[in-house]
N, C-alpha and C positions, 0 to 999 in steps of 0.2 A: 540371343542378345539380352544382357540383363537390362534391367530398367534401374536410373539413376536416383537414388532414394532423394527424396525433397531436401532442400536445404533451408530448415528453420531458419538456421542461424543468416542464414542472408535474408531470406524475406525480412524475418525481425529488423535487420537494418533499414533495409531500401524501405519498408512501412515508416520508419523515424525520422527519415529523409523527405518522406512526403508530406510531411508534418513537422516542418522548419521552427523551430524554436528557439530563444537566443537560451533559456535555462539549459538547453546541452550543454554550455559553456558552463564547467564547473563556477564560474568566479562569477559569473551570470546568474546563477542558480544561489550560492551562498548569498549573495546579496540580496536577493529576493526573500530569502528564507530570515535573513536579517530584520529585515521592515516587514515584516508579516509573520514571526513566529508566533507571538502571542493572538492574534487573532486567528490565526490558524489553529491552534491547541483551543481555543472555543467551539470550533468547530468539525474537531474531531471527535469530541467528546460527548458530542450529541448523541440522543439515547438512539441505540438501534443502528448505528451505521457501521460497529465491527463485534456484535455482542455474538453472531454463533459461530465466528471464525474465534474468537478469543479462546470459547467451549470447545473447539477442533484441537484448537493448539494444547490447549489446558489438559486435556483427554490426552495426550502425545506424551507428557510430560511426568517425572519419576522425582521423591522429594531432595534426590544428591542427585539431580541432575544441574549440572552449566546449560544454560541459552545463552545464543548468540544473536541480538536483535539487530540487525542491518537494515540501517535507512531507517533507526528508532526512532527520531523526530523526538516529539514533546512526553513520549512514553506511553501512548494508547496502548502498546501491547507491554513494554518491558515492565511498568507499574505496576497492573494486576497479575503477569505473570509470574512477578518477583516472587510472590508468595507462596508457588507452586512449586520451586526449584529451590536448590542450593543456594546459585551467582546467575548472577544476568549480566552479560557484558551490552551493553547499549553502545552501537556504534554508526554514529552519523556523521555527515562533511559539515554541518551548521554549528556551530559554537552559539548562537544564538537558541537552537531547538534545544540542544543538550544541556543549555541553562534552563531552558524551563523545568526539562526533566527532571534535574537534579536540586532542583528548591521543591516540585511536587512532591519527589520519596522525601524529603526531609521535614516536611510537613505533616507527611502520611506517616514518617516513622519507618521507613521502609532503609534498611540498612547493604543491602546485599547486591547491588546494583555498583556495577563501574564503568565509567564513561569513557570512552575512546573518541575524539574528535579526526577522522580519519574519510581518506577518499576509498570508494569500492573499486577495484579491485586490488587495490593495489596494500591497504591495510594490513599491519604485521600484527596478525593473531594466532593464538593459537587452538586446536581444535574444541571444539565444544560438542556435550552428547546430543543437543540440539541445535538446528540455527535455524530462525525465522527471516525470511524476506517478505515483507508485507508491502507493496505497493512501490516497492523502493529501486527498480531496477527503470526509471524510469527514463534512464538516459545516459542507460546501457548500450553504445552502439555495437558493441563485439559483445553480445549473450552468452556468445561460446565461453568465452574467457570468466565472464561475471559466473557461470553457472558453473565453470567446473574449479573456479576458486572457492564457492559456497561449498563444493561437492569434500575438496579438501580438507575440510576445516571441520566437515561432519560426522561424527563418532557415532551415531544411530539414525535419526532423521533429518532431513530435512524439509523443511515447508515451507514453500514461494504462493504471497496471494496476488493475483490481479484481478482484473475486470476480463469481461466475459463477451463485452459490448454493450455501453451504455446510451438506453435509450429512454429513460425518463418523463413522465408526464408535463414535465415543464420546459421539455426540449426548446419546443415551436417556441416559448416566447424569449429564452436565453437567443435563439439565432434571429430573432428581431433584432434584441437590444442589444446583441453581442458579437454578432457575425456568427460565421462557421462555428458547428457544432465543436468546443474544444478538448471534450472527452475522448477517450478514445473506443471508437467502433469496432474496434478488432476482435477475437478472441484471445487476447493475451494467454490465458491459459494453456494454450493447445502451442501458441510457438514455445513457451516454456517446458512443456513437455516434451514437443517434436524434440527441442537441442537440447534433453538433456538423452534421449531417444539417439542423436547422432554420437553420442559421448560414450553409446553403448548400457544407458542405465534406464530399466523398464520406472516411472513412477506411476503413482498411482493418483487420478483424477476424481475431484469431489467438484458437485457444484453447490455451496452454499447461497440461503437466499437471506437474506438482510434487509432491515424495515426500517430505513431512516425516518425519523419522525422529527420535527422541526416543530415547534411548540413558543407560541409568543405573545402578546397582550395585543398586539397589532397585525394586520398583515404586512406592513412595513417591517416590523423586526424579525418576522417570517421571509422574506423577500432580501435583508439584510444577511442573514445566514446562508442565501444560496449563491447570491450573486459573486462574481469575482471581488475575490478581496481591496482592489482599486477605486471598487465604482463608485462615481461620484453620487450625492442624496440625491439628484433630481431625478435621476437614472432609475435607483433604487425604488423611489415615488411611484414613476412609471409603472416597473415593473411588478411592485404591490397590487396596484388597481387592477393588472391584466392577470394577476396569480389568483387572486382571489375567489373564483369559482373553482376551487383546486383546495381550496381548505375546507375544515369541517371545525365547527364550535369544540372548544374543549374546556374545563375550568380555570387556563388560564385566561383564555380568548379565544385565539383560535391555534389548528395546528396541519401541517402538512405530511402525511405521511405516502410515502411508495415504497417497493421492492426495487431491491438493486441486487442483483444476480452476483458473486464474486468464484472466480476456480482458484481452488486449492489444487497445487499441484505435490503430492510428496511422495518422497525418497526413503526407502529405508535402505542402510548401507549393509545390512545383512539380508535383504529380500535374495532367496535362493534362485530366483527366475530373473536377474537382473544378467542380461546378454552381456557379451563380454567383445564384440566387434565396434571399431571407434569407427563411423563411416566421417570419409573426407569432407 
């Protein structure tokens, strides 16, 4: 009697379900990305929170090469990587993120970048020698679908980043002031693997480590960069004074740094050992 291979692709659901959100709603999600893009893109950009996945990616990449950045947001990865490729098609659902994007390369000079304002999976593109999914599968309920429309569209690699399980030095006092732990504890990595695993394609598994570092005159504007983008200043007050034995002096005042774990999960679409069985 054989044994029924694990079903990524549903655990990934039913884990999304346990963890009820109104942003699964696309229109839910655009709005929010609307009133907080720009303060979002401040805090992506903080030094240290995607600089050795950039180097992962950047190492991947050939100078006539197309990327495909899916769930590009404000440009953390299409902006520096523009310069490493041919085109970068940046493609996200927020017309608000893809405006920031596109006043950044035009500041920066960065000429090779085209924007697509478009829902996953459903976007009409077409294929590219790379495509990056960085954090952006977040509300994927059908993985299968999202991963093997990525798989499509991939002329050589592909690379999907998430979290590993985040567990942070400043947990304990985010679930004082904030309730349940909102991150996600899972290994994202590994269901991205598993489905792309039932789709019949071996990838190959990195775990990168990442040193956000958080740097501010105050502890309050230290405190202000971690908190959810809503929080009202009294909250934020609080939460300074109890963060505070968590910082360390630095020339600007002070600053927070920790390790955050991320899996890289990639595909090469020529890898000669990649199985050719689709399991149910």
């Amino acid at each position: 009697m054989s044994i029924p291979p694990i079903d990524f692709v549903a655990a990934w659901a039913a884990a999304m379900r346990r963890r009820p959100s109104r942003r699964l709603d696309p229109a839910e999600d655009r709005a929010f990305w609307q009133q907080y893009a720009a303060e979002y893109d401040g805090r992506a950009g903080a030094a240290g929170t995607a600089t050795r996945c950039l180097a992962l990616v950047a190492g991947l990449l050939r100078p006539d090469d197309t990327l495909l950045d899916v769930g590009a947001g404000t440009g953390r990865f299409a902006l520096p990587l523009a310069r490493h490729v041919r085109a970068v098609t940046a493609l996200d659902q927020s017309a608000a993120m893809l405006d920031l994007l596109q006043r950044k390369a035009s500041f920066h000079s960065i000429t090779n970048i085209h924007c697509i304002e478009a829902e996953w999976p459903d976007a009409a593109v077409e294929p590219h020698d790379v495509v990056l999914a960085a954090w952006s599968l977040y509300r994927q309920l059908d993985l299968g679908v999202a991963l093997a429309r990525l798989v499509a569209v991939t002329r050589r690699t592909l690379v999907v980043l998430d979290g590993v399980g985040c567990d942070p030095p400043h947990r304990p006092l985010f679930e004082r002031y904030f309730g349940p732990w909102s991150e996600s504890e899972l290994p994202n990595h590994l269901y991205l693997a598993g489905a792309l695993w039932q789709q019949g394609l071996l990838a190959e598994v990195q775990i990168v480590t990442e040193t956000p570092t958080m740097i501010g005159e105050t502890a309050y504007e230290i405190a202000a960069q971690l908190a959810p983008l809503n929080t009202p200043p009294e909250v934020v007050t609080a939460l300074a004074y109890d963060l505070a034995p968590l910082l360390a002096p630095s020339e600007e005042g002070c600053c927070y740094v920790y390790q955050q774990a991320v899996g890289a999960v990639i595909w090469h679409a020529s890898n000669p050992e990649s199985c050719t069985k689709t399991f149910p």
